[in-house]
C-alpha positions, 0 to 999 in steps of 0.5 A: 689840781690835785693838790688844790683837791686835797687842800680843800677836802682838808679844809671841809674836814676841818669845819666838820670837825668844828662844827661837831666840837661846837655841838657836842658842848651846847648840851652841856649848859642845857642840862644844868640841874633846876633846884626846886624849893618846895614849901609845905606844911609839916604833916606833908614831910613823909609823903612829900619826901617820898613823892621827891624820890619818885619825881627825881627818877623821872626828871634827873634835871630837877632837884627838890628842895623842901621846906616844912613848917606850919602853913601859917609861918610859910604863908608869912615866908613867902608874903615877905618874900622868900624864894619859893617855887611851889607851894602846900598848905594843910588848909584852904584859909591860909592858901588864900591869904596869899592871894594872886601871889599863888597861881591855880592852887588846887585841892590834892588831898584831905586829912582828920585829926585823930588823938594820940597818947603814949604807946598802950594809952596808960590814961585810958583815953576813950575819945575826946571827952576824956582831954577835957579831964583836969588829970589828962594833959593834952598838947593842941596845935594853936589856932592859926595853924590848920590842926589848931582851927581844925581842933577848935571846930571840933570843940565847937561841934561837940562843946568839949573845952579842951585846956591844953598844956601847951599850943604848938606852931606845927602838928610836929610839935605836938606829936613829939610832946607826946612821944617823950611823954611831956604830956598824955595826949594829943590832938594830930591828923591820922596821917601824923598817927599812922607815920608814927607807928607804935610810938603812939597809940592812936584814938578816933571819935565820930566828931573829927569825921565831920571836920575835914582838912582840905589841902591845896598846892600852887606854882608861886606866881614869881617863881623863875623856873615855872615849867618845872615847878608846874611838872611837880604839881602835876605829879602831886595831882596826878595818879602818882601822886594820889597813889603815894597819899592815899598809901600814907593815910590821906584822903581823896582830893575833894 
């Protein structure tokens, strides 16, 4: 009888061991990374990136990955089809061409153009008058890019015809123009200004107040990882995420 004892607390053990083996490998492929891609528009990168560190902090399990560019080429990206799980625009207008394709995208800040010229403004650039000068050479964004449309309705506004040099596809392209001298002035967000630090100087004019870009962010409608997608959005529209823009120079959601 004894020995019928033993072999069956033998046998109990055995499963208990078993039964802990099995358990202790299931979390192992419950805790596999998600790689979020996150599209955005260009004048994001520095807010945005910093946003990414804070997130990750708080969720080890999702790592972002991002992709900047003008908001009209990443609208372009994902109706074509690209695999894309959340997405920013500089402008409502280029959000709502994706239509259904994006689910509830919601306004998370606001930015104004500001011009920029070369550190100390060696042309004496006063406001946006002096870019319609013939010896002032300035670099725009194009008009189906938000700064560009932005920049185009403050002409319209103020009747000031600005003849650039060169129409760039990203608010990027034309601060760079401006930081290797390829012109004297610029028309970027504040944003854009502000991040540059003193390799620009910056100059404001009443009329950018009155044109303001809205900036909205959405889940991708076929994106496979809609939970954590969501979580990043939230951060976005959360107290964090208004925080970290408003220290980078962004308006209030409105």
């Amino acid at each position: 009888m004894k020995s019928r004892s033993l072999v069956a607390l033998v046998l109990v053990v055995a499963v208990v061991l078993l039964s802990a083996g099995c358990s202790s490998s299931a979390p192992d492929s419950n805790t596999e990374k998600v790689t979020l891609t996150v599209s955005a528009a260009a004048s994001l990168k520095k807010s945005f990136t910093a946003l990414a560190e804070q997130f990750s902090a708080d969720n080890p399990d999702i790592e972002i990955k991002f992709n900047f560019d003008g908001s009209q080429a990443l609208v372009t990206q994902i109706d074509q089809g690209a695999n894309v799980d959340v997405l920013a625009t500089a402008d409502q207008k280029n959000m709502e061409k994706l239509g259904d394709k994006i689910t509830d995208p919601q306004i998370f800040a606001t930015n104004v153009l500001t011009i920029v010229t070369q550190p100390g403004n060696p042309e004496n650039i006063q406001g946006l008058a002096d870019l319609a000068k013939s010896d002032v050479t300035t670099v725009i964004c194009a008009v189906d890019v938000p700064c560009g449309s932005a920049t185009a309705e403050v002409e319209e506004n103020t009747g000031v015809d600005i003849k650039p040099v060169s129409e760039e596809t990203a608010v990027t392209g034309v601060l760079t123009k401006v930081q290797t001298k390829q012109a004297d002035a610029g028309l970027v967000y504040v944003t854009d200004a502000a991040g540059a630090g003193d390799t620009v100087t910056s100059v404001s004019d009443p009329a950018f107040a009155a044109v303001v870009n809205k900036y909205p962010i959405g889940v991708v409608a076929a994106t496979r990882n809609k939970e954590a997608a969501q979580q990043f959005v939230d951060m976005v529209l959360g107290t964090k995420g208004s925080a970290l823009l408003e220290s980078q120079g962004f308006g209030p959601a409105t």
